[in-house]
Every structure is written in C-alpha cells, then in structure tokens.
N, CA, C and O atoms as a GROMACS GRO file, in nm:
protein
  376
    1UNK      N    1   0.086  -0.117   0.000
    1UNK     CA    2   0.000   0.000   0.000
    1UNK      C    3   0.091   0.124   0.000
    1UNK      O    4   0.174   0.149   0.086
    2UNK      N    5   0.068   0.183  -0.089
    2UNK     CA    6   0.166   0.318  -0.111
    2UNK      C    7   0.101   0.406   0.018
    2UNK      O    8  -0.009   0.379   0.067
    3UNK      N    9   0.187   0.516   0.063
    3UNK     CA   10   0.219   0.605   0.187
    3UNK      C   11   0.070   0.733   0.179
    3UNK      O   12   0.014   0.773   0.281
    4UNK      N   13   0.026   0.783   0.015
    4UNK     CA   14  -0.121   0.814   0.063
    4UNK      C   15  -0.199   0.741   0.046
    4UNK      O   16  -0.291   0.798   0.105
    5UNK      N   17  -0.245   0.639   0.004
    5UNK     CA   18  -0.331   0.537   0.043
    5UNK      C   19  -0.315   0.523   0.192
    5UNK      O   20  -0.420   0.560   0.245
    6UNK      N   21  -0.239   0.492   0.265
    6UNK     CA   22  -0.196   0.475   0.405
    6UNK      C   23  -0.283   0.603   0.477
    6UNK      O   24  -0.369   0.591   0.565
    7UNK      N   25  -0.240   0.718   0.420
    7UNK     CA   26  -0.279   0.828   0.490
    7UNK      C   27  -0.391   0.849   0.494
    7UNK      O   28  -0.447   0.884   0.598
    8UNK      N   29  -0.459   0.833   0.365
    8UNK     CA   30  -0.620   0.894   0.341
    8UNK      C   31  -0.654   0.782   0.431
    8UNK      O   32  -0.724   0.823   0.523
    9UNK      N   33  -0.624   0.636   0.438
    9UNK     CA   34  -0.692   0.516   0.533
    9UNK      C   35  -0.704   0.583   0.680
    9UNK      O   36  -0.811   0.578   0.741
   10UNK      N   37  -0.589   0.645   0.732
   10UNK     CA   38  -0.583   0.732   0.893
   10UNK      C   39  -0.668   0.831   0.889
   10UNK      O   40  -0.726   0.852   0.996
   11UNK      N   41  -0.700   0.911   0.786
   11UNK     CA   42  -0.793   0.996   0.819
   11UNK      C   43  -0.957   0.909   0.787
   11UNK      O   44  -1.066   0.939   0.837
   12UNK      N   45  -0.929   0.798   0.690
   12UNK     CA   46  -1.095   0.794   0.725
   12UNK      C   47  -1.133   0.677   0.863
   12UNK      O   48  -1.249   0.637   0.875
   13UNK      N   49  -1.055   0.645   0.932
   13UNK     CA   50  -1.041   0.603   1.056
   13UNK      C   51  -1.014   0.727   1.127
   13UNK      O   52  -1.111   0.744   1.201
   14UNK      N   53  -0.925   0.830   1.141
   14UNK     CA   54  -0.990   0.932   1.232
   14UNK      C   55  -1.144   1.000   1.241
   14UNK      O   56  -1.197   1.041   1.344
   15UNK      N   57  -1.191   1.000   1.132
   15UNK     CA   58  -1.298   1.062   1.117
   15UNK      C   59  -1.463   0.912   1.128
   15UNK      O   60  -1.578   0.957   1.134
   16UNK      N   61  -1.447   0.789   1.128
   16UNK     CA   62  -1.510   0.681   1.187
   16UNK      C   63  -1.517   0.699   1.346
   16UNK      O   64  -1.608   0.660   1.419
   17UNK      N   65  -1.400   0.768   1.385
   17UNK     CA   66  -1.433   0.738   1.496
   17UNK      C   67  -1.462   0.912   1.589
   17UNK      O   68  -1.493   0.933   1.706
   18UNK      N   69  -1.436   1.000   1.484
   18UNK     CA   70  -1.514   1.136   1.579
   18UNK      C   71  -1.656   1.096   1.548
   18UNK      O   72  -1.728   1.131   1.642
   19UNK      N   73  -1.719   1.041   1.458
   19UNK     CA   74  -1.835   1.040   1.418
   19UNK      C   75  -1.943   0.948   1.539
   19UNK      O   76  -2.065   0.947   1.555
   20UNK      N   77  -1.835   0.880   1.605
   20UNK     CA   78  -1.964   0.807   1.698
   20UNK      C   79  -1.955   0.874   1.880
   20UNK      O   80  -2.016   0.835   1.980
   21UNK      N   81  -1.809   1.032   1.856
   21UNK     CA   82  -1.882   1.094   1.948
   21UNK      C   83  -1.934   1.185   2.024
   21UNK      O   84  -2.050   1.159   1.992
   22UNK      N   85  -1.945   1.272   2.100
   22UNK     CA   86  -2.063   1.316   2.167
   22UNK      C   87  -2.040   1.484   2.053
   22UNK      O   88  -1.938   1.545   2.086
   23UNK      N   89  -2.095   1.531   1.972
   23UNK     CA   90  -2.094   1.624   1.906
   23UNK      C   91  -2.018   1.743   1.940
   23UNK      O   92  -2.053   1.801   2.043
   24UNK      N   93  -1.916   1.792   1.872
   24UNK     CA   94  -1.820   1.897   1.899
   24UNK      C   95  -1.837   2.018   1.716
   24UNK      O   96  -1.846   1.990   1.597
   25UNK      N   97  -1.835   2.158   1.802
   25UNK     CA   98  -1.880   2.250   1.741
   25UNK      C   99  -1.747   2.263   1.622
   25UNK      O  100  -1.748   2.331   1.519
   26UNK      N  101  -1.650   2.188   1.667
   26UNK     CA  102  -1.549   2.241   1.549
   26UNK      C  103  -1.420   2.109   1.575
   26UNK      O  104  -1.385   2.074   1.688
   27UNK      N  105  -1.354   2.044   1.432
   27UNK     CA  106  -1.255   1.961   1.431
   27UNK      C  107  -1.164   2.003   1.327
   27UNK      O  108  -1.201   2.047   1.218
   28UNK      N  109  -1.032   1.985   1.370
   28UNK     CA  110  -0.978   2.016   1.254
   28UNK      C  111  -0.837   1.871   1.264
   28UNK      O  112  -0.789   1.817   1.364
   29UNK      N  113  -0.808   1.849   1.122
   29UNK     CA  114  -0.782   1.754   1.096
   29UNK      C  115  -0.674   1.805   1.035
   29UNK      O  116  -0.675   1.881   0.938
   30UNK      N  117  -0.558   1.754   1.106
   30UNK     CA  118  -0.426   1.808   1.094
   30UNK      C  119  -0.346   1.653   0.949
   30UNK      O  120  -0.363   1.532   0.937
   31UNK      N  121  -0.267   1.752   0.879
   31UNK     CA  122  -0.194   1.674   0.822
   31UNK      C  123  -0.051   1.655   0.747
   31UNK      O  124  -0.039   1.712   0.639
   32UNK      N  125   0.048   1.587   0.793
   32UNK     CA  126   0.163   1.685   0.710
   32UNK      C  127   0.191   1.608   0.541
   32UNK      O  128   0.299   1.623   0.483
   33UNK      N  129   0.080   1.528   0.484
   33UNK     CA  130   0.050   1.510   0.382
   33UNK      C  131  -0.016   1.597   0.282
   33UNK      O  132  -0.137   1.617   0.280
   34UNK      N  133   0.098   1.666   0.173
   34UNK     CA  134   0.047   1.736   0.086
   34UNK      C  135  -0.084   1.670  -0.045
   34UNK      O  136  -0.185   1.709  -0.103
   35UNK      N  137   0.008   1.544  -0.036
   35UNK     CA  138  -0.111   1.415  -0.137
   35UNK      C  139  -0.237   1.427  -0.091
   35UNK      O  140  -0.338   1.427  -0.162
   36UNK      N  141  -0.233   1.445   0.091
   36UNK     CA  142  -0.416   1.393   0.109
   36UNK      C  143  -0.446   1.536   0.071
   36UNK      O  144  -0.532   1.534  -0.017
   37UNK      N  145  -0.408   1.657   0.102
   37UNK     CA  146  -0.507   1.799   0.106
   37UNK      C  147  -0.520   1.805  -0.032
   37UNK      O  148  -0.609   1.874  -0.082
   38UNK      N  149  -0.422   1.727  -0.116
   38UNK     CA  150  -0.469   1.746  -0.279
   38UNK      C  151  -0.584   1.702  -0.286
   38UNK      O  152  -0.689   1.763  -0.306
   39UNK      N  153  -0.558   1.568  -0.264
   39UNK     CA  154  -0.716   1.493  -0.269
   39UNK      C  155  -0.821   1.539  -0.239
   39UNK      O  156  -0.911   1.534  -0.322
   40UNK      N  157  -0.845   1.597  -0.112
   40UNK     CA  158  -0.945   1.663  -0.065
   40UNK      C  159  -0.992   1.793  -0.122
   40UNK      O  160  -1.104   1.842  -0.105
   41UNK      N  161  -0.921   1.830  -0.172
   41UNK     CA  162  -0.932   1.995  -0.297
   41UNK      C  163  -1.030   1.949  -0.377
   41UNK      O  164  -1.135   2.006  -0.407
   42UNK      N  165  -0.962   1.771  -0.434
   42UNK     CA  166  -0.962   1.793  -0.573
   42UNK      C  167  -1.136   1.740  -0.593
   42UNK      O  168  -1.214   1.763  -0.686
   43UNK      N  169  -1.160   1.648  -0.443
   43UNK     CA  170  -1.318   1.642  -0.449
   43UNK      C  171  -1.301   1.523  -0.362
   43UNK      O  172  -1.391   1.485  -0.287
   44UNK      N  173  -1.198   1.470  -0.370
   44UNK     CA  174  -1.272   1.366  -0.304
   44UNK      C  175  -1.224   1.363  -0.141
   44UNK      O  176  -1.124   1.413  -0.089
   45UNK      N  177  -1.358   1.268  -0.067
   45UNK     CA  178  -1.378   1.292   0.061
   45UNK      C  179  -1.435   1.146   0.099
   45UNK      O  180  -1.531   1.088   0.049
   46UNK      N  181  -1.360   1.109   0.185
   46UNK     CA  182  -1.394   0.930   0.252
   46UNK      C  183  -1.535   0.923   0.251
   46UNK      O  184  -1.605   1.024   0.245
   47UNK      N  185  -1.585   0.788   0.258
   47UNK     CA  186  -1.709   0.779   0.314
   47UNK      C  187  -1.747   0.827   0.433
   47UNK      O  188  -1.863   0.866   0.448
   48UNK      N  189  -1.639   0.832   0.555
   48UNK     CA  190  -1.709   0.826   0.668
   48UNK      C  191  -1.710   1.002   0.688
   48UNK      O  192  -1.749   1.067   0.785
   49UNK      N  193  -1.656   1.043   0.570
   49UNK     CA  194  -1.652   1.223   0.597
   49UNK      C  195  -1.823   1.232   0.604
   49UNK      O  196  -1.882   1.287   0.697
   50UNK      N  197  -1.889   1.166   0.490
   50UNK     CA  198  -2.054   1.213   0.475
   50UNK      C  199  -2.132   1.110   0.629
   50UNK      O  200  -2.251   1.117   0.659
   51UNK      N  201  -2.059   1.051   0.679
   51UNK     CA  202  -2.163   1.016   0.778
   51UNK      C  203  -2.116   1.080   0.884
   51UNK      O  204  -2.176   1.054   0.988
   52UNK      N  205  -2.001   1.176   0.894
   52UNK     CA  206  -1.979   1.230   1.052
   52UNK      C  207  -2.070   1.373   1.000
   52UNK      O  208  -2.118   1.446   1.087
   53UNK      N  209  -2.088   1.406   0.845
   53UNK     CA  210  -2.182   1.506   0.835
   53UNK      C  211  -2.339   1.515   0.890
   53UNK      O  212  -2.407   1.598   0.950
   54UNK      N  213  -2.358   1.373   0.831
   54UNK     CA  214  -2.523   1.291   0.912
   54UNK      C  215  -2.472   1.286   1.041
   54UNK      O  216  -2.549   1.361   1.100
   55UNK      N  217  -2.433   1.267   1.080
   55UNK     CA  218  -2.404   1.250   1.258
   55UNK      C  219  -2.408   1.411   1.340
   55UNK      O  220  -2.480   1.455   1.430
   56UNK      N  221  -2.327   1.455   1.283
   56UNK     CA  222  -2.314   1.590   1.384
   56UNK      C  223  -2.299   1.687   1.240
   56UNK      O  224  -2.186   1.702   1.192
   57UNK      N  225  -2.426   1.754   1.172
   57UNK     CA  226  -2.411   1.812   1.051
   57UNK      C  227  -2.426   1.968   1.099
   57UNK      O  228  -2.469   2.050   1.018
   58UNK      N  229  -2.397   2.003   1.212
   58UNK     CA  230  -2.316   2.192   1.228
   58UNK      C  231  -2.204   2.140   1.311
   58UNK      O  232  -2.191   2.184   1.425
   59UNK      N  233  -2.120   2.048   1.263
   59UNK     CA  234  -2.002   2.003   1.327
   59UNK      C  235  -1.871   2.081   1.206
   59UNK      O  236  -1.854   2.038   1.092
   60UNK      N  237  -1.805   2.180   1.257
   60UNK     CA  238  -1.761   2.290   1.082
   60UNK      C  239  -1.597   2.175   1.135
   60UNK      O  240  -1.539   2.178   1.244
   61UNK      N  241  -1.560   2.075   1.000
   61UNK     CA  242  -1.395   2.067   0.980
   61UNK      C  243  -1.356   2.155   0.885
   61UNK      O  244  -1.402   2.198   0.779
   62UNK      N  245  -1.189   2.181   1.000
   62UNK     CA  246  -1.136   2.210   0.889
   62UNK      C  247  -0.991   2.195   0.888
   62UNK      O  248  -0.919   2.202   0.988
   63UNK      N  249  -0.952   2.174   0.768
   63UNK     CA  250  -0.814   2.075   0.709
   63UNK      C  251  -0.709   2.154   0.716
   63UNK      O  252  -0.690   2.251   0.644
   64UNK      N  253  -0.625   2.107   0.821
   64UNK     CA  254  -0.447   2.201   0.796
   64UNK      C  255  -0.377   2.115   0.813
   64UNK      O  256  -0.384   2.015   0.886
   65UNK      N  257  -0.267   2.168   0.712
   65UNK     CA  258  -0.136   2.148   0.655
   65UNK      C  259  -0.084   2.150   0.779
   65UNK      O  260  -0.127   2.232   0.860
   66UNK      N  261   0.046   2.034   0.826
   66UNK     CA  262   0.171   2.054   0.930
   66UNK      C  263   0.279   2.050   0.881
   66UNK      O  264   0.310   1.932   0.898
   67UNK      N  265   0.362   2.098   0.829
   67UNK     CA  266   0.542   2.054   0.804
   67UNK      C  267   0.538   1.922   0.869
   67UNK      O  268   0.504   1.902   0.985
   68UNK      N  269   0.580   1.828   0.778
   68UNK     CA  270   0.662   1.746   0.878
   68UNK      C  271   0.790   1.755   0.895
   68UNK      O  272   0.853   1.836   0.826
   69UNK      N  273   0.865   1.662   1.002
   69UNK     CA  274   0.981   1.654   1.025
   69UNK      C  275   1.043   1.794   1.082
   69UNK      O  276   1.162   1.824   1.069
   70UNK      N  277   0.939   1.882   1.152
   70UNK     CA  278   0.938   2.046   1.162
   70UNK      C  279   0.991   2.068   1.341
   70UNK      O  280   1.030   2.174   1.391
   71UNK      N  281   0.978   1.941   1.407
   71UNK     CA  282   0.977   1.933   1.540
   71UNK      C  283   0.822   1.992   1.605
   71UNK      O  284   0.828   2.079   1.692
   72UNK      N  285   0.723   1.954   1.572
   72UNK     CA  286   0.603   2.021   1.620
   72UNK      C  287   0.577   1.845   1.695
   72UNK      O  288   0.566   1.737   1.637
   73UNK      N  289   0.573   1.873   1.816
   73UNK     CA  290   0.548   1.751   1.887
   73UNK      C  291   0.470   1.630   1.810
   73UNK      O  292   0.505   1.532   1.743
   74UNK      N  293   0.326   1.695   1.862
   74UNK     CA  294   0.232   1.548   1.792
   74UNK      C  295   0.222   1.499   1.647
   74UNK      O  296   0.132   1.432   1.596
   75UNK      N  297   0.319   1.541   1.599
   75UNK     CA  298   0.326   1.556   1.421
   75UNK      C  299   0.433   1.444   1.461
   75UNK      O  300   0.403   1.325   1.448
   76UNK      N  301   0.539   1.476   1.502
   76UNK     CA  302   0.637   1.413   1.565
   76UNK      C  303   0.625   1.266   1.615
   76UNK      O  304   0.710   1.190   1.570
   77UNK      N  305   0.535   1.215   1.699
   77UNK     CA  306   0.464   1.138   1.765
   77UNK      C  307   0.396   1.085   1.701
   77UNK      O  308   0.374   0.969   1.733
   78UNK      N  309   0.336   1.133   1.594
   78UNK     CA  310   0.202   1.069   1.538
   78UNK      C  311   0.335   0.995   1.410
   78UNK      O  312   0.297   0.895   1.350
   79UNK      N  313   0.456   1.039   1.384
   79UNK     CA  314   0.510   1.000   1.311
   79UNK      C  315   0.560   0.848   1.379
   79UNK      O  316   0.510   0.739   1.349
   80UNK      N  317   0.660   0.868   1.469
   80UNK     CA  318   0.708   0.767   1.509
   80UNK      C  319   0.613   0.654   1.557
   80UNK      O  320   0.668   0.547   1.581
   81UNK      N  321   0.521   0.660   1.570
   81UNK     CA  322   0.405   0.544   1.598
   81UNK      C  323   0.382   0.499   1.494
   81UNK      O  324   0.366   0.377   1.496
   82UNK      N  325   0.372   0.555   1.385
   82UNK     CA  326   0.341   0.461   1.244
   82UNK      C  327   0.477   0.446   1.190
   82UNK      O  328   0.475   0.378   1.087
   83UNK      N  329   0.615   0.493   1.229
   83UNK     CA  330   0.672   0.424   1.176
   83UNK      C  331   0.682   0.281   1.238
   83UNK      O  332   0.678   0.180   1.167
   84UNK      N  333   0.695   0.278   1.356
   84UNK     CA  334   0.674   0.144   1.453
   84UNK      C  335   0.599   0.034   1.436
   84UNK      O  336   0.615  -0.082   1.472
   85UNK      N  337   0.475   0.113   1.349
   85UNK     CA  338   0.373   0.005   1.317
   85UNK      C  339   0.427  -0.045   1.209
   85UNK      O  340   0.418  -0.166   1.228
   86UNK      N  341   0.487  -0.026   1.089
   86UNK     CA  342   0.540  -0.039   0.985
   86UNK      C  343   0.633  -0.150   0.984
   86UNK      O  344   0.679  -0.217   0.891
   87UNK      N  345   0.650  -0.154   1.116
   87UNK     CA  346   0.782  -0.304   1.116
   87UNK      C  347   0.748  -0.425   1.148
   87UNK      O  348   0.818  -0.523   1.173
   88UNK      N  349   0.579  -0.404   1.141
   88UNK     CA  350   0.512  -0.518   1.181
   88UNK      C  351   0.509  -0.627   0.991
   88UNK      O  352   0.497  -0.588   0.875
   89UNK      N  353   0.526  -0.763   1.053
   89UNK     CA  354   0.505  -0.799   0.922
   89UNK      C  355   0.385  -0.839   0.852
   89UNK      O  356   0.314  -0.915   0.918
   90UNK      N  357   0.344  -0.810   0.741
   90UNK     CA  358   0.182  -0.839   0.701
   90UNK      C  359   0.153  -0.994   0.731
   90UNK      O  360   0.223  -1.074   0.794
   91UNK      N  361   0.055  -1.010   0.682
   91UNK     CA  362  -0.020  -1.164   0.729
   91UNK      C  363  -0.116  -1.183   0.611
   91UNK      O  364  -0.225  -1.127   0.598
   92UNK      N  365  -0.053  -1.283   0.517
   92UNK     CA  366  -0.113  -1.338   0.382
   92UNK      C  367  -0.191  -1.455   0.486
   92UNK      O  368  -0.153  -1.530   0.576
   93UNK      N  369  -0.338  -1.419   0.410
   93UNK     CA  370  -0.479  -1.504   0.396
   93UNK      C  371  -0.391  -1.609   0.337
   93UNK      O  372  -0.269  -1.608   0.316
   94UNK      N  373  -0.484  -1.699   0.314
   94UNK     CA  374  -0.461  -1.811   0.281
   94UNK      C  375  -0.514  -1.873   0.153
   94UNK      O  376  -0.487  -1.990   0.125
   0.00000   0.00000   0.00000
C-alpha cells in the first residue's frame, strides 16, 4: 500500500471514529500530507466524511497542513508510531 493510500486510510479512521462521538462545534484535521489535502481539494472525501456530516451536521472541519519533520510535537509522535507500526510484518490469507 503506497504512503497516501496509508494516509487517506488514517484519516478515514480518524474521522469513523469522531463520528460516533458526543458532538463537537469544530474539528480540525491536521496533516503533514500534501497528497491527502490534494485529494481533498480535488473532491474527493472518505465515506465516513458524509456520515460524521449525518451524525453531527453543524459540526464545521477544517483541514491544515503541518510541516513534517518540523519538530512540532504530535506531528512528531504521530510519526514515530506509524513508523513502529510499519515493522510489523503483514499476514497473507490463505
């Protein structure tokens, strides 16, 4: 799986799971992926973007850019955890 495939997958798992909770007036969805904010320009938007809209629809996101590799802590953090996960080895079905 190439690195935005990977990414757009984290955000539509971040956004699965604001969606089941208790309604917040504003989210913003940080990213230091220039590929996903393309994507998202260019139209497209996960499934679970239109059901956290049905879920909490005056819930306003909104999408920013982080440098990576910038030293901004949780950018930082959120890095080294997926690189960690990354050394896990896949598991072929059968």
């Amino acid at each position: 799986m190439n690195s935005t495939r990977m990414e757009l997958e984290a955000v539509r798992n971040a956004l699965k799971s604001v969606k089941d909770m208790e309604a917040s007036p504003a989210i913003i969805v940080a990213t230091d992926s220039m590929a996903v904010l393309c994507e998202i320009q260019s139209g497209y938007l996960p499934g679970e973007w239109f059901d956290l809209r049905v879920a909490h629809p005056t819930t306003k996101v909104t999408w920013v850019f982080v440098p990576g590799h910038s030293g901004i802590t949780c950018n930082e953090t959120a890095d080294m955890l997926a690189s960690s996960c990354s050394n896990f080895t896949q598991l072929v079905p059968f």
